[in-house]
C-alpha positions in Angstrom: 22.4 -30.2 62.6 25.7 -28.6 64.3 27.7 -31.7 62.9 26.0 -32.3 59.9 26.4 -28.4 59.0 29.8 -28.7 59.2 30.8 -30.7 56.0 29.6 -28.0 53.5 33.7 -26.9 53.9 35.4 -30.1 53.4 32.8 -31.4 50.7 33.7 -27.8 49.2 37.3 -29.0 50.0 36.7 -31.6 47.9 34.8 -31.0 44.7 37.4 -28.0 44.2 39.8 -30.5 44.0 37.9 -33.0 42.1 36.2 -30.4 39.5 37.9 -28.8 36.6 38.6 -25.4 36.7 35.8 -24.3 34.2 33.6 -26.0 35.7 34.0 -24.8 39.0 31.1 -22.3 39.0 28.7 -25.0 37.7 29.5 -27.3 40.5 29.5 -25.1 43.1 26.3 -23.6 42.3 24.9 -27.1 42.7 26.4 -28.1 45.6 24.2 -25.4 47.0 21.0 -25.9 45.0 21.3 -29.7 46.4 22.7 -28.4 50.2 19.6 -26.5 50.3 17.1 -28.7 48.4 17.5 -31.2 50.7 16.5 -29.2 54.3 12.9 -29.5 53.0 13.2 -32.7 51.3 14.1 -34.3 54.5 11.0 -32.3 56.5 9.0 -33.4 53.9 9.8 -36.8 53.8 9.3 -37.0 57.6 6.7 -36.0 57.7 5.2 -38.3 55.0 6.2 -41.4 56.9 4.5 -40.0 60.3 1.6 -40.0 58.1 1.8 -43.1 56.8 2.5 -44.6 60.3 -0.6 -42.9 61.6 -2.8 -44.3 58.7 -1.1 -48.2 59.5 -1.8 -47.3 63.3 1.3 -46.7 65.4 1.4 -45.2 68.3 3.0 -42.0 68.3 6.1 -42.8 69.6 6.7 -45.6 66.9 6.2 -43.6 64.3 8.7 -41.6 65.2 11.3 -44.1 65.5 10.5 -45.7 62.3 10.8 -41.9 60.4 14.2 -41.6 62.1 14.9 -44.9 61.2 14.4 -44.2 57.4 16.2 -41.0 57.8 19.0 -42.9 59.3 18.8 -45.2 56.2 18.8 -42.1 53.6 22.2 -40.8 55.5 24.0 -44.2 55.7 23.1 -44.7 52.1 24.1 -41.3 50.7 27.5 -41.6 53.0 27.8 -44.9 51.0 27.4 -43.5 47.6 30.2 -40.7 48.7 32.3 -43.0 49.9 32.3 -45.3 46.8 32.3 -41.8 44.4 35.5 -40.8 46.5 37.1 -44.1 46.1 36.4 -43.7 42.1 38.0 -40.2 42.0 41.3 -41.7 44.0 41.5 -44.4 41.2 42.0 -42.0 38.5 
């Protein structure tokens, strides 16, 4: 979380420089709602798979790499979808 913490400034950075000016408030206001949103959307979603991987019958330990897994999934893809939003920005 120290890392991942870290890129609230520079995704700031960013949508000041890729919002207009008026609607500046609006998008900072949800880059908050979603920063914070998703601390208990991940929990949440965790947890749900340790569930479902003690109703299919893993072992503990495998349930735990398969929810870290999926989280690892939901990061790469989100990083993907910025990555191919920031290459749309830089195009016009």
């Amino acid at each position: 979380m120290v890392f991942s913490q870290q890129f609230y400034i520079p995704l700031g950075a960013h949508m000041r420089n890729s919002v207009a000016d008026n609607m500046l408030g609006r998008a900072s206001t949800l880059l908050s709602l979603v920063s914070v949103a998703a601390i208990p959307i991940m929990q949440l979603g965790f947890g749900a798979i340790l569930d479902v991987g003690a109703v299919r019958g893993l072992a503990t330990p495998d349930q735990h790499r398969v929810a870290f897994a999926a989280m690892a999934a939901v990061i790469f893809v989100a990083g993907t979808v910025y990555m191919t939003a920031a290459r749309i920005n830089d195009e016009n």
